[in-house]
ChimeraX commands (.cxc) that place a marker at each C-alpha (Angstrom):
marker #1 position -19.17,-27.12,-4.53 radius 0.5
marker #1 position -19.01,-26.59,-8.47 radius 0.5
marker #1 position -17.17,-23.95,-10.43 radius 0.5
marker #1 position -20.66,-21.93,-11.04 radius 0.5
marker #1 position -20.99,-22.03,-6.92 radius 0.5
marker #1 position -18.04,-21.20,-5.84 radius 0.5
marker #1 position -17.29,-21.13,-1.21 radius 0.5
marker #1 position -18.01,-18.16,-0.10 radius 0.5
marker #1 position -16.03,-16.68,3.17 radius 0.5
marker #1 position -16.62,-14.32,5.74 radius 0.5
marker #1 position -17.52,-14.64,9.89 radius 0.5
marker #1 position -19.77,-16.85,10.89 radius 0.5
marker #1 position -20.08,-18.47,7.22 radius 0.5
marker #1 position -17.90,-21.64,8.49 radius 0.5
marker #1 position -15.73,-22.28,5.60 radius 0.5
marker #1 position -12.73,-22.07,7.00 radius 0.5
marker #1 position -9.97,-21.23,3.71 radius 0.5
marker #1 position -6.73,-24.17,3.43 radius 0.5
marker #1 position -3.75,-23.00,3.98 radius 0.5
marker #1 position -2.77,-23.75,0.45 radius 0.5
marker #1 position -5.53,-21.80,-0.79 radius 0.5
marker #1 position -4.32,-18.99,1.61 radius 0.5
marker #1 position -0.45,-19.22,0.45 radius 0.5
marker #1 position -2.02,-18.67,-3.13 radius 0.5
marker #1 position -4.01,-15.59,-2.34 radius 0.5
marker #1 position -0.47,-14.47,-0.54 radius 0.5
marker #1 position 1.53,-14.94,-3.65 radius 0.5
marker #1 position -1.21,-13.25,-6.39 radius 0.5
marker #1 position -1.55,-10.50,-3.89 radius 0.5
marker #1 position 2.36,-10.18,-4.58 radius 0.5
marker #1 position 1.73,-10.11,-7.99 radius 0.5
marker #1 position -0.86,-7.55,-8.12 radius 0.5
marker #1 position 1.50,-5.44,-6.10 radius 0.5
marker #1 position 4.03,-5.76,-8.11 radius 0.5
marker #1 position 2.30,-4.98,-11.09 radius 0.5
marker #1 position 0.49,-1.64,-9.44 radius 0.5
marker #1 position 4.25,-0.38,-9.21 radius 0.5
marker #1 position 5.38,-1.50,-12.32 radius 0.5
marker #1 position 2.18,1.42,-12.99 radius 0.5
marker #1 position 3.45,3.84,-10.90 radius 0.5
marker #1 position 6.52,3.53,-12.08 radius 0.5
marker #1 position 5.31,4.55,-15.80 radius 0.5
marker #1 position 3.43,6.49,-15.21 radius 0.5
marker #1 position 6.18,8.49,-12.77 radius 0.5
marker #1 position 8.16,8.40,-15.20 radius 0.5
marker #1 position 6.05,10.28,-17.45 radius 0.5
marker #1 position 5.56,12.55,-14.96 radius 0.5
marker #1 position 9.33,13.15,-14.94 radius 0.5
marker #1 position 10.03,13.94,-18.35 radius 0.5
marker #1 position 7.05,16.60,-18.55 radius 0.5
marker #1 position 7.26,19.84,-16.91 radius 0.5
marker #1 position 3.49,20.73,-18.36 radius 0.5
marker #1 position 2.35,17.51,-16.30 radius 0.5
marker #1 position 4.27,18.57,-13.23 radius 0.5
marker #1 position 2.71,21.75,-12.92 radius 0.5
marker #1 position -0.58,20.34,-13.56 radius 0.5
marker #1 position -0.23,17.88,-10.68 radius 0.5
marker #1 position 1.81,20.45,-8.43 radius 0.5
marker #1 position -0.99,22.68,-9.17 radius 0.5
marker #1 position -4.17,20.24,-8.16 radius 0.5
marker #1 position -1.82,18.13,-5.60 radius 0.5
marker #1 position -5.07,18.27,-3.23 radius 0.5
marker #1 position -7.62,17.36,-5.50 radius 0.5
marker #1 position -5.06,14.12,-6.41 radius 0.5
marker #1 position -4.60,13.38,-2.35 radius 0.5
marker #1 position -8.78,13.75,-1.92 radius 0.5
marker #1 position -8.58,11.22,-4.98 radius 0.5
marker #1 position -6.40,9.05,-3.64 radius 0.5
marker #1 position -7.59,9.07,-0.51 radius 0.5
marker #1 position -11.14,7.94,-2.03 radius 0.5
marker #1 position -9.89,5.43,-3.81 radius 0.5
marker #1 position -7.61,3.72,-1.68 radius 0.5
marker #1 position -10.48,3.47,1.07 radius 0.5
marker #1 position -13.23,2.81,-1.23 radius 0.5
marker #1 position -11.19,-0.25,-2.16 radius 0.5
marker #1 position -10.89,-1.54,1.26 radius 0.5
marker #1 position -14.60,-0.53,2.39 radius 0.5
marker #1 position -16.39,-1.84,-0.60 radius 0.5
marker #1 position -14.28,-5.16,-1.53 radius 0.5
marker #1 position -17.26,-7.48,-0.75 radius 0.5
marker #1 position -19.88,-5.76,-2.89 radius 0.5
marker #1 position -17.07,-4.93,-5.52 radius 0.5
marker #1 position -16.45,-7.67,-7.98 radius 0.5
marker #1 position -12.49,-9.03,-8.45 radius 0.5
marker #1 position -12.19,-7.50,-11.40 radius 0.5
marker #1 position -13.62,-3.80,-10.14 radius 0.5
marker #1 position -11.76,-4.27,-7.40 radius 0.5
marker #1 position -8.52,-4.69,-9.12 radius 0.5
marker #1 position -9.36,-2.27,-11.99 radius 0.5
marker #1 position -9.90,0.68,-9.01 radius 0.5
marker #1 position -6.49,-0.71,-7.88 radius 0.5
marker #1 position -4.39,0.36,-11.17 radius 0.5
marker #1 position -6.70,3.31,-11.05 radius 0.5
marker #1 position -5.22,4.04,-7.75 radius 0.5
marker #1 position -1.47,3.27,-8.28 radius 0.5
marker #1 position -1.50,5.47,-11.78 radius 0.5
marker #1 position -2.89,8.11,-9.93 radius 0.5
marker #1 position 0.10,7.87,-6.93 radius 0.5
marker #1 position 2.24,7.64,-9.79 radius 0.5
marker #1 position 1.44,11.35,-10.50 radius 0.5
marker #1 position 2.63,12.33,-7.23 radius 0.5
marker #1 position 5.61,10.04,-7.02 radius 0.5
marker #1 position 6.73,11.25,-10.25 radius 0.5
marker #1 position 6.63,15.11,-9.09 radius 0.5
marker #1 position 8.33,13.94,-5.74 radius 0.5
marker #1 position 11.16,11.90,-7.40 radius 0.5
marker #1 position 11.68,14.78,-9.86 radius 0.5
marker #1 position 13.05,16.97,-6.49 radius 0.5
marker #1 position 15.79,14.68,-6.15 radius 0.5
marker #1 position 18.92,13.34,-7.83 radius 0.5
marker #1 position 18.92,9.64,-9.52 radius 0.5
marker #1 position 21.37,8.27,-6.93 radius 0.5
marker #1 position 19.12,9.14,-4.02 radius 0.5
marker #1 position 15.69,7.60,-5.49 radius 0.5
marker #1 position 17.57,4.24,-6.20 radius 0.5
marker #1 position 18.99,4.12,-2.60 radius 0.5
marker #1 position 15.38,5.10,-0.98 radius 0.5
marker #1 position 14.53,2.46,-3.37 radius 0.5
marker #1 position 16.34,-0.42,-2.60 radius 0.5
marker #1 position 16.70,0.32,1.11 radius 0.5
marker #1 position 12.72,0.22,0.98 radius 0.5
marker #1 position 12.65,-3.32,-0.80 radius 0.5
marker #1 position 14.78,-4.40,2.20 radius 0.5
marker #1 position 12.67,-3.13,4.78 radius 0.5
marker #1 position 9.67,-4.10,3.14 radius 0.5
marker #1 position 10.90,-7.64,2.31 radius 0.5
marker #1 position 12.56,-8.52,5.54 radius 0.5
marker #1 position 9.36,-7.40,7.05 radius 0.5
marker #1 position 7.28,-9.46,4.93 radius 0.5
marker #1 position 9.30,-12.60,5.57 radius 0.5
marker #1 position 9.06,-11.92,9.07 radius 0.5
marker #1 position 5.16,-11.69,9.02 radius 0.5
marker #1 position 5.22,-15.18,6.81 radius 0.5
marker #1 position 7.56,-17.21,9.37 radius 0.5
marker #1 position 7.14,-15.50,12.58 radius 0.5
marker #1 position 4.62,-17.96,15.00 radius 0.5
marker #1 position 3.37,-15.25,17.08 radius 0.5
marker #1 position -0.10,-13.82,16.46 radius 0.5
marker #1 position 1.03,-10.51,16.32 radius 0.5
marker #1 position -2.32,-9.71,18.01 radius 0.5
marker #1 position -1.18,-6.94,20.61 radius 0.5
marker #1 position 0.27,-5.37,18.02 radius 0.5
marker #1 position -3.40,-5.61,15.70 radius 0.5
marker #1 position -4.79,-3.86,18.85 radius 0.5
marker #1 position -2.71,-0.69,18.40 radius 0.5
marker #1 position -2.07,-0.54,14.70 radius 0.5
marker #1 position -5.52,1.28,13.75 radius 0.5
marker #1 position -5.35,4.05,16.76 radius 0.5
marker #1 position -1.73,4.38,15.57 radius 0.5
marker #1 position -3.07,5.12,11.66 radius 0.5
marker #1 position -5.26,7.04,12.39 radius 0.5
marker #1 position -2.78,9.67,14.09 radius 0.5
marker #1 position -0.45,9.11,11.22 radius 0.5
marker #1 position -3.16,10.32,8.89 radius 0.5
marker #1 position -4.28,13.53,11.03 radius 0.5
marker #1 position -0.26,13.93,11.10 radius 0.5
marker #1 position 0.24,14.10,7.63 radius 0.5
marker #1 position -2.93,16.22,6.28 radius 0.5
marker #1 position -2.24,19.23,9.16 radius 0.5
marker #1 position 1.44,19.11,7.93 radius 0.5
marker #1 position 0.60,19.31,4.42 radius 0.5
marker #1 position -0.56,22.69,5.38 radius 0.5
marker #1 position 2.19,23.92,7.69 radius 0.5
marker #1 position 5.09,22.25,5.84 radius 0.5
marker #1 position 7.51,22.17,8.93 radius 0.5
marker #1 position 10.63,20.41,7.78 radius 0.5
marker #1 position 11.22,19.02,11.57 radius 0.5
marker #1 position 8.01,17.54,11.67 radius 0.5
marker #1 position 8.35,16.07,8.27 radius 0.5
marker #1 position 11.37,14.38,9.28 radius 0.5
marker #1 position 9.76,12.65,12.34 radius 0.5
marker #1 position 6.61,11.29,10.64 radius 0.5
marker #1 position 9.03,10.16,8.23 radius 0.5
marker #1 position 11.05,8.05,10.80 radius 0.5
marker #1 position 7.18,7.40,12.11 radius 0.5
marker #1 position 5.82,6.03,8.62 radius 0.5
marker #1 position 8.85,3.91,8.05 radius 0.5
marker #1 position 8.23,2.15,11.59 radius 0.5
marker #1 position 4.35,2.05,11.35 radius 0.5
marker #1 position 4.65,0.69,7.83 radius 0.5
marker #1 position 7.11,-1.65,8.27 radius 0.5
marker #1 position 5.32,-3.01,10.99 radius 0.5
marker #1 position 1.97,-3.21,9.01 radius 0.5
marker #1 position 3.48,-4.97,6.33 radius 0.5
marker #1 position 4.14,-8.35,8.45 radius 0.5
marker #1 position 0.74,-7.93,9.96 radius 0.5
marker #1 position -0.66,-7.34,6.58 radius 0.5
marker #1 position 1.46,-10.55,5.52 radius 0.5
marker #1 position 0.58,-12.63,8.64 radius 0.5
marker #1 position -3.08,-12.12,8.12 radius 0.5
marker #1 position -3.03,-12.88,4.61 radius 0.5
marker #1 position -1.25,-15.97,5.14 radius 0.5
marker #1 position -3.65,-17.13,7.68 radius 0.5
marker #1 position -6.48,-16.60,5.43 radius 0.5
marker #1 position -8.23,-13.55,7.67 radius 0.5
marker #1 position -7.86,-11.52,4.41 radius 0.5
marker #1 position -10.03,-14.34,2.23 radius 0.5
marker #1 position -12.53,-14.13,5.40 radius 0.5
marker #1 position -12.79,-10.60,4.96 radius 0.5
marker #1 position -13.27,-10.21,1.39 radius 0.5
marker #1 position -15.42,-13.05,0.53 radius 0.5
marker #1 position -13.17,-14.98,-2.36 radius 0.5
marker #1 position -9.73,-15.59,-2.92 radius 0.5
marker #1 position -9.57,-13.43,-5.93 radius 0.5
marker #1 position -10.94,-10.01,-4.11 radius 0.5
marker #1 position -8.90,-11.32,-1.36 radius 0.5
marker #1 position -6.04,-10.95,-3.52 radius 0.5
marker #1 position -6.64,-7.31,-4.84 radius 0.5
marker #1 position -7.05,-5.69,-0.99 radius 0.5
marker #1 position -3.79,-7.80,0.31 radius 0.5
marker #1 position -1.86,-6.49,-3.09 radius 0.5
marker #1 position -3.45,-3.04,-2.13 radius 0.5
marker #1 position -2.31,-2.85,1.11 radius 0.5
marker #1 position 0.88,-4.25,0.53 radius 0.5
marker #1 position 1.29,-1.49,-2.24 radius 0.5
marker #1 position 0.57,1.45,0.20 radius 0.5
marker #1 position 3.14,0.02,2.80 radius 0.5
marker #1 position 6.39,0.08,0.09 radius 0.5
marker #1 position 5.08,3.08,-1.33 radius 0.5
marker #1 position 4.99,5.29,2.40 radius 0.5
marker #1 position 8.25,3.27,3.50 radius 0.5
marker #1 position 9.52,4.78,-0.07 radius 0.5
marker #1 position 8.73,7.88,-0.20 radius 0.5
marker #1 position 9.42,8.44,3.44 radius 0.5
marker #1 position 13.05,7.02,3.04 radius 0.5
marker #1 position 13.29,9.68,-0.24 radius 0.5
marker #1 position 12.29,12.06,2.43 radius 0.5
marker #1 position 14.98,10.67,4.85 radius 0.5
marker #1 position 18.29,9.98,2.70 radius 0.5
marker #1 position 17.70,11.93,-0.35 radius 0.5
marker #1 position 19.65,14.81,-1.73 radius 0.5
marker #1 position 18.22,16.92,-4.07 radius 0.5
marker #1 position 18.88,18.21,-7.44 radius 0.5
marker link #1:1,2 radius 0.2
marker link #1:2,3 radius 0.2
marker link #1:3,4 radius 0.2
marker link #1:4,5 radius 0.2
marker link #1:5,6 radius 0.2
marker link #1:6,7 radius 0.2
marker link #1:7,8 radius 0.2
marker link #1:8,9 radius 0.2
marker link #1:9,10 radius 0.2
marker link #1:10,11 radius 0.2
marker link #1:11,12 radius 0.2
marker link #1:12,13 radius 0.2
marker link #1:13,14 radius 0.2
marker link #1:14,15 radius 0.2
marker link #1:15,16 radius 0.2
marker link #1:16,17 radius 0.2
marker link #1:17,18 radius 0.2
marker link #1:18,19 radius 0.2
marker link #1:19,20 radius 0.2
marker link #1:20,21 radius 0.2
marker link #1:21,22 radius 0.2
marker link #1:22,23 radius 0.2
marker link #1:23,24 radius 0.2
marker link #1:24,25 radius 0.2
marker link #1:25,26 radius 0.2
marker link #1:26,27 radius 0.2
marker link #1:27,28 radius 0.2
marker link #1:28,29 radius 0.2
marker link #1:29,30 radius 0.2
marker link #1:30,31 radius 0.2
marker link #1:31,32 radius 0.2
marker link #1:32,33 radius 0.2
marker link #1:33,34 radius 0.2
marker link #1:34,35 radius 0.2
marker link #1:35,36 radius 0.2
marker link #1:36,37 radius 0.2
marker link #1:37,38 radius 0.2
marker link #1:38,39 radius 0.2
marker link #1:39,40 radius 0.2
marker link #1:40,41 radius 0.2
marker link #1:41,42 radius 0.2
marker link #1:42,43 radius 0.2
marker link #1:43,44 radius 0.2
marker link #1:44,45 radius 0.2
marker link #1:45,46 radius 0.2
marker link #1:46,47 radius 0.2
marker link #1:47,48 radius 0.2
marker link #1:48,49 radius 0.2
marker link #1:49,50 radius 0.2
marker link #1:50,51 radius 0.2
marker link #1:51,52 radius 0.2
marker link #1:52,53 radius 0.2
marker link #1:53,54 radius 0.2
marker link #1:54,55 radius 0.2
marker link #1:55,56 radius 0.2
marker link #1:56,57 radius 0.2
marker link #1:57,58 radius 0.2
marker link #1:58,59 radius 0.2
marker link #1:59,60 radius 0.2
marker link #1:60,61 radius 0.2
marker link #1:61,62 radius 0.2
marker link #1:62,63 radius 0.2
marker link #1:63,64 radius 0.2
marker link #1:64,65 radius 0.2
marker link #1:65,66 radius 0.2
marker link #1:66,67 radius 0.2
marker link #1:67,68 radius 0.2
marker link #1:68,69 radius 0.2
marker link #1:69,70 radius 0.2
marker link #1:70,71 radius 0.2
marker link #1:71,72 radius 0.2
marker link #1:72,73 radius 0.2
marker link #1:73,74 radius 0.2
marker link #1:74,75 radius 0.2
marker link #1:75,76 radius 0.2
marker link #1:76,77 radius 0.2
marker link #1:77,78 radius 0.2
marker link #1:78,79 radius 0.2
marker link #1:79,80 radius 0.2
marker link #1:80,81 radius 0.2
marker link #1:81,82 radius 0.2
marker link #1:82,83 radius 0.2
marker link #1:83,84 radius 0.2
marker link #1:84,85 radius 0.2
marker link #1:85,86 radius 0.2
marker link #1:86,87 radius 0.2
marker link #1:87,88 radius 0.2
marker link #1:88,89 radius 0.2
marker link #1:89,90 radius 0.2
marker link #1:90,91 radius 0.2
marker link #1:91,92 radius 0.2
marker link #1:92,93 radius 0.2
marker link #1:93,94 radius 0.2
marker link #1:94,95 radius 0.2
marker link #1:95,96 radius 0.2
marker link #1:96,97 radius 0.2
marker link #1:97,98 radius 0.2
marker link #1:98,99 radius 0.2
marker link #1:99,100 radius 0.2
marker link #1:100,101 radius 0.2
marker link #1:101,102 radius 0.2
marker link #1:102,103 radius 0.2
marker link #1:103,104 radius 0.2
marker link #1:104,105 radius 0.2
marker link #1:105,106 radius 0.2
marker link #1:106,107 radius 0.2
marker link #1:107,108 radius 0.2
marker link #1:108,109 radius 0.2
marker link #1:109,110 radius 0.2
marker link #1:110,111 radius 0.2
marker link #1:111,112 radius 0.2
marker link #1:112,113 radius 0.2
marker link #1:113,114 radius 0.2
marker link #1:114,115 radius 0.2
marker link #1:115,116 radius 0.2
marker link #1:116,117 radius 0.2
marker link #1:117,118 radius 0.2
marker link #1:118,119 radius 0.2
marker link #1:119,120 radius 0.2
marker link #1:120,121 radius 0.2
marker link #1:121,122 radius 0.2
marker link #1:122,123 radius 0.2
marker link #1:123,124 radius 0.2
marker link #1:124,125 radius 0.2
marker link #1:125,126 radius 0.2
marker link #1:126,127 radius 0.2
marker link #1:127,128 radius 0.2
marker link #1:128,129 radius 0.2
marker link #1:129,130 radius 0.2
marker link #1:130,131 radius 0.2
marker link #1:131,132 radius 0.2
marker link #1:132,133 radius 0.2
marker link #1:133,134 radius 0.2
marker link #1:134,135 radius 0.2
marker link #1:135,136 radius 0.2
marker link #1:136,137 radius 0.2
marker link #1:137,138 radius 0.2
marker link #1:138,139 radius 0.2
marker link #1:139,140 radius 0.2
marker link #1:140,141 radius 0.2
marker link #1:141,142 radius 0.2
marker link #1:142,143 radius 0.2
marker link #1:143,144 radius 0.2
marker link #1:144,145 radius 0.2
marker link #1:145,146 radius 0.2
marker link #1:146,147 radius 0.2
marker link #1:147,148 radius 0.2
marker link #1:148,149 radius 0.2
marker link #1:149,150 radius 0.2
marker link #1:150,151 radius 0.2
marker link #1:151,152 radius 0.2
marker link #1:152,153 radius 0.2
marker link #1:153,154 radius 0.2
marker link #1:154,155 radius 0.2
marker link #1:155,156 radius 0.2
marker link #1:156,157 radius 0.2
marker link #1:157,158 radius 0.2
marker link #1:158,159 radius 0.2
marker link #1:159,160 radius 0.2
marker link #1:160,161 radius 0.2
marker link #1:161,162 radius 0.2
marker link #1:162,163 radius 0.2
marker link #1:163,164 radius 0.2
marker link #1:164,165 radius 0.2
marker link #1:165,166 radius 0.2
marker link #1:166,167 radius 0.2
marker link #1:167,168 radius 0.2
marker link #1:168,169 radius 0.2
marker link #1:169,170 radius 0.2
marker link #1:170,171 radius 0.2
marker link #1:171,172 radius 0.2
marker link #1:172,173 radius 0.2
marker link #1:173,174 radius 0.2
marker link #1:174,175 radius 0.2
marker link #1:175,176 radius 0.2
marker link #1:176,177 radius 0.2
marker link #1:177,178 radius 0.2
marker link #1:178,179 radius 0.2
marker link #1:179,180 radius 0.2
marker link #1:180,181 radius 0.2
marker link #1:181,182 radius 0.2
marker link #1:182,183 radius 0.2
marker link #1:183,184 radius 0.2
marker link #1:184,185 radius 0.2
marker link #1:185,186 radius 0.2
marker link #1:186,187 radius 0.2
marker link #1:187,188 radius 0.2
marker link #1:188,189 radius 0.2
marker link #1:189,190 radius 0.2
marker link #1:190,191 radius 0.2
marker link #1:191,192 radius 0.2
marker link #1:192,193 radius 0.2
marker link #1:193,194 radius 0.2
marker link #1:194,195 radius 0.2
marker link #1:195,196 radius 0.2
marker link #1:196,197 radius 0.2
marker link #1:197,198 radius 0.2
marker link #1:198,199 radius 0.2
marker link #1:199,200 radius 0.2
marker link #1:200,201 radius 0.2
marker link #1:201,202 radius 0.2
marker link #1:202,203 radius 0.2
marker link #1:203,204 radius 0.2
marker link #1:204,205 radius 0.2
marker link #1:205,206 radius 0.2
marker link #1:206,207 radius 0.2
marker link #1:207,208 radius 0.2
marker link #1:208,209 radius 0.2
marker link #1:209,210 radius 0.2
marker link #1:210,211 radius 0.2
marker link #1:211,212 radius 0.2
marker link #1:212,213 radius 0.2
marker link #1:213,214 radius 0.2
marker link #1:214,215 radius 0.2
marker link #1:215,216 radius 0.2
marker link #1:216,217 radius 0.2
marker link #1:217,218 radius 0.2
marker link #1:218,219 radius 0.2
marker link #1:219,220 radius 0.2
marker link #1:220,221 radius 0.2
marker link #1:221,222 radius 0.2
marker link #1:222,223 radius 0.2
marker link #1:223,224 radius 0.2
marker link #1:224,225 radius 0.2
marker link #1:225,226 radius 0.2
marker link #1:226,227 radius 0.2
marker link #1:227,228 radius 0.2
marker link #1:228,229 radius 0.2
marker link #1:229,230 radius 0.2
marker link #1:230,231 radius 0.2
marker link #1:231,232 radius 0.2
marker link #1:232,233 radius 0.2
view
């Protein structure tokens, strides 16, 4: 195949993606990540230093979660008709916009307890990941449960953002750090296998829906740690 006809992957297609081809995709969906919260990060901390912006975005905060929301499934549900470079440009659109809310969170709570949520999430999240990359087993029971188990996460979290009950906040906190960590060896097991190439149809959108879901699992294992550990100001 030439550079103007590129392989294209997906079921039944029968190109079957290398497995250096698949460590590659692993490695720039890292570095997507990585750069989405080097974004949030920003534009949290703009957030921060603003009270004007915090009321704004404590004012709308369910407009930004319907947002979100829309984004960060139209991302996954549209990857194949979306070209790499949409795909990754709705990305940053995506982690700038969390960085509204992160930055309103972090603002709740003293500088000491964001950088221990924050390093005690890039342990989790990177013990988990190395896990997913070295482990042999298929993880496939747990594949089976994983989608059932988000789903009830997600119906979790939007009824308590109405009732705001402190006890239930700290469960589906100890919940999301479990579920998340969990999803993020999946996550890296699949992409390493190439299942992630096969669903997006090239390496390069590949790349942008690992790096997104790989984004969403630090940022929930994050924020629900803050939740967990924090003290605040």
């Amino acid at each position: 195949m030439t550079a103007q006809n590129p392989p294209t992957y997906g079921a039944g297609v029968g190109v079957q993606p290398s497995r250096e081809l698949s460590a590659q995709v692993l490695t720039q969906a890292f570095v997507w990540m990585f750069a989405g919260l080097l974004v949030t990060a920003v534009v949290a901390f703009l957030v921060q230093g603003n009270t004007s912006l915090q009321r704004l975005v404590g004012g709308n905060w369910f407009i930004l979660f319907i947002v979100q929301v829309g984004l960060a499934l139209g991302i996954q549900a549209a990857i194949r008709k979306l070209s790499a470079v949409a795909a990754l440009g709705l990305f940053f659109v995506y982690a700038a916009s969390l960085g509204l809310t992160v930055g309103l969170i972090v603002s709740l709570y003293t500088t000491a307890s964001v950088a221990t949520a924050f390093l005690s999430a890039a342990s989790i999240f990177g013990a988990a990941a190395l896990y997913g990359y070295t482990t042999k087993r298929p993880l496939v029971k747990v594949q089976q449960f994983i989608g059932i188990a988000l789903i009830g996460w997600f119906i979790a979290i939007v009824v308590n953002l109405f009732i705001g009950s402190s006890t239930i906040g700290i469960i589906l906190s100890l919940f999301t750090v479990g579920l998340f960590t969990v999803l993020t060896a999946l996550d890296v097991k699949q992409i390493s296998r190439g299942d992630y190439i096969q669903i997006a149809g090239t390496p390069e959108r590949a790349a942008v829906l690992g790096a997104t879901h790989l984004y969403i699992s630090f940022i929930n294992i994050f924020l629900s740690l803050l939740n967990l550990l924090g003290s605040r100001d």
